[in-house]
Structure formats: C-alpha cells, structure tokens
Wavefront OBJ file of the C-alpha trace (Angstrom):
o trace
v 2.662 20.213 16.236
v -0.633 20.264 14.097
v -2.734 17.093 15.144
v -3.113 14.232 12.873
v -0.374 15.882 10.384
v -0.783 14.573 6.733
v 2.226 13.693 4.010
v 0.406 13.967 0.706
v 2.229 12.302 -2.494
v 1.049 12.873 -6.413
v 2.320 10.337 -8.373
v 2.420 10.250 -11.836
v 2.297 6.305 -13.302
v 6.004 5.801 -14.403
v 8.332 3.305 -13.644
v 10.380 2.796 -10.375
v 7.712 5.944 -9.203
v 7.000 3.558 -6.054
v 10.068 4.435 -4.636
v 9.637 7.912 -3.873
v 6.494 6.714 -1.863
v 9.133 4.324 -0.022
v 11.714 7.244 0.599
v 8.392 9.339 1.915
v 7.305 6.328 4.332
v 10.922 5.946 5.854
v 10.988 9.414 6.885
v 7.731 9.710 8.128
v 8.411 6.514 10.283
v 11.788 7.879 11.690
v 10.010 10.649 12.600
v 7.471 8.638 14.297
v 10.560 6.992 15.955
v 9.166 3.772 14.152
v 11.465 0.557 14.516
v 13.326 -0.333 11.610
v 11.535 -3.415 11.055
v 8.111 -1.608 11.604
v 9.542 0.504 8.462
v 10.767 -2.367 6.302
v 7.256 -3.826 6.597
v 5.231 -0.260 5.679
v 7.820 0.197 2.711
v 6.902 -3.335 1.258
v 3.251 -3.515 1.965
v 3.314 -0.053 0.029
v 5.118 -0.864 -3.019
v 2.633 -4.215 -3.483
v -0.131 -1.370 -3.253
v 1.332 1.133 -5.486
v 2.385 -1.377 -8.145
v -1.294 -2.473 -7.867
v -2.579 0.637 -8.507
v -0.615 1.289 -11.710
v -0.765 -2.005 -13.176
v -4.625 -2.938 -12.669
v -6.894 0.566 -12.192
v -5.910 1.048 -15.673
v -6.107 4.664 -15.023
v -3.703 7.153 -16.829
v -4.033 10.112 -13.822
v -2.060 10.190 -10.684
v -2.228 7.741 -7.620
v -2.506 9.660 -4.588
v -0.530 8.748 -1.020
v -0.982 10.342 2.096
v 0.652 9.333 5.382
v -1.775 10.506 8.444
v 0.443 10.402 11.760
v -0.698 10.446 14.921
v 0.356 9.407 18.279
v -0.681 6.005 17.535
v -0.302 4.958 14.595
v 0.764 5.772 10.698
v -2.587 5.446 8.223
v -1.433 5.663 4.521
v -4.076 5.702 1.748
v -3.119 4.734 -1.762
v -5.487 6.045 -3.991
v -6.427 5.791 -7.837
v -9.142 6.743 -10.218
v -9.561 3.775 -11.997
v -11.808 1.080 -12.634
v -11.844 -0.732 -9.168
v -11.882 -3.832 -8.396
v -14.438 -6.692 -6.673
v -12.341 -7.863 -3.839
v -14.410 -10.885 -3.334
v -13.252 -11.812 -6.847
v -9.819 -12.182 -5.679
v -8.534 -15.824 -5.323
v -5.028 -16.400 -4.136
v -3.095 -18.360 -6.488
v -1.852 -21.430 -5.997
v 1.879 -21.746 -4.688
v 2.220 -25.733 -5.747
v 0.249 -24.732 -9.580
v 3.087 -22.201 -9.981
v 6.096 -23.587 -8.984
v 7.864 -25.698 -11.137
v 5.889 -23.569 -14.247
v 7.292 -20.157 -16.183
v 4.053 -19.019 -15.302
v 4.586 -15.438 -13.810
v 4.632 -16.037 -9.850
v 2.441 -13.103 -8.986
v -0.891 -12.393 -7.154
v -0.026 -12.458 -3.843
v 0.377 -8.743 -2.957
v -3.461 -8.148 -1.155
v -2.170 -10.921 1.142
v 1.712 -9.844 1.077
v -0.131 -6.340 2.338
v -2.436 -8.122 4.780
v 0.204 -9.220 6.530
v 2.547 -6.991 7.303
v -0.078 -4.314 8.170
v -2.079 -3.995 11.134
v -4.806 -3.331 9.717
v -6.069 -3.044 5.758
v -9.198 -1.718 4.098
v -10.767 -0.958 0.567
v -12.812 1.073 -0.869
v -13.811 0.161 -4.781
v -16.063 1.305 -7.722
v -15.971 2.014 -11.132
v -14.500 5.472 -10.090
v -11.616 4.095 -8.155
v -10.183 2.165 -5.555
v -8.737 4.304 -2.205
v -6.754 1.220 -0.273
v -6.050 1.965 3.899
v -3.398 1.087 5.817
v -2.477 1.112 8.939
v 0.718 0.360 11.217
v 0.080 0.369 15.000
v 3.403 2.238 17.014
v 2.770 -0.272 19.581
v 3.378 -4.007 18.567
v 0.539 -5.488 20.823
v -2.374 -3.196 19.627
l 1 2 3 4 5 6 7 8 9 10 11 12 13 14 15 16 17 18 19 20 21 22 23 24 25 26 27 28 29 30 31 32 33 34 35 36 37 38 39 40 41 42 43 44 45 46 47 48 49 50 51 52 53 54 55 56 57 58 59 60 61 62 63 64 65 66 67 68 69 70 71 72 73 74 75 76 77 78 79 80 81 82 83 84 85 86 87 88 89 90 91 92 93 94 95 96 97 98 99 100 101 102 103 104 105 106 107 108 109 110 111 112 113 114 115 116 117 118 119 120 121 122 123 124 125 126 127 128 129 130 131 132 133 134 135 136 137 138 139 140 141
C-alpha cells in the first residue's frame, strides 16, 4: 500500500453537502480499524469545520477535504478560498448570555473541534483558510 495514501473530496457549497465528507471519514476510519467512538468524534469535529467553511469564507468555489492516513494517525484538511479569518478575533460566546434568550446558540464549533481532535491547526488570509486535523490511532499519544 502507497505510503501516506490521500482521500481527496471537492465539494461544491450546497446544503446537507457535509455529509458526504462524513460518509468519506467513516470509511476511511474503518479502514484504519478506527474505534467507533474515535469515528463519531472525526465525523462531528468535521461537519463544525465544513459548515464553517460554507457559512463564513463567503466563497462561492469548492471546499476541499483530504484524509492523509498513515500508520498513526488520520490528518484531514478542510480547505476554502475565501476571505479567512483572524483567529485571535474569536471569542467564545457566552453559555449563561444565551440561554434563556432566542438568540441563535451558535459559535462554539472552533472549540466543539478542539476538543474532540487531537490536534487542530489554521492557516488564514485573505485567500483562504486551510483548517488541520488530526486524530491519533492510539488514545494516549
């Protein structure tokens, strides 16, 4: 088997298109003989990225997904040609100014992604945002 073998996914920005990433990531982690909770956590953590990508980059091309396997772990970039984003602009919202409100309770997904990923990096200009993530096959790495 070809080292470091890469899933690549072309999405166009329509609705519900996060799901085909989803179906992609389950293979890829049954192949990788992934636990099912391992999998639960990469499909989530993905669609809070993809649904990022097509509601803020405010780009009208394709987000871009690959999967890079490798004995160790599964790296998936989501990646978009928008307008990028300052990260250290982000602020969490509030949990206690939302509840109780019809405000929208939203924001949370860089931290939703955080947290069930081992690992999470971004890259952002004015020419787009390419967001890294990695799940480690072994839980203690």
């Amino acid at each position: 088997m070809k080292k470091n073998p890469t899933v690549e996914l072309k999405l166009p920005i329509l609705k519900n298109m996060e799901l085909v990433a989803t179906h992609t990531s389950d293979v890829v982690a049954k192949h990788m003989n992934l636990s099912e909770e391992k999998s639960a956590e990469i499909s989530m953590a993905l669609i809070e990225a993809c649904i990022n990508a097509f509601e803020h980059s405010e780009t009208k091309e394709d987000i871009y997904i690959h999967f890079i396997i490798s004995d160790e772990n599964l790296t998936i970039k989501v990646i978009d040609k928008g307008v990028g984003f300052d990260s250290s602009s982000i602020k969490l919202p509030n949990i206690d100014d939302k509840l109780g409100t019809t405000e929208r309770k939203r924001g949370w997904g860089l931290m939703l992604i955080q947290e069930l990923m081992d690992k999470v990096d971004y890259e952002s200009d004015n020419s787009g945002t390419t967001l890294t993530m990695t799940k480690n096959k072994k839980s203690d790495e």
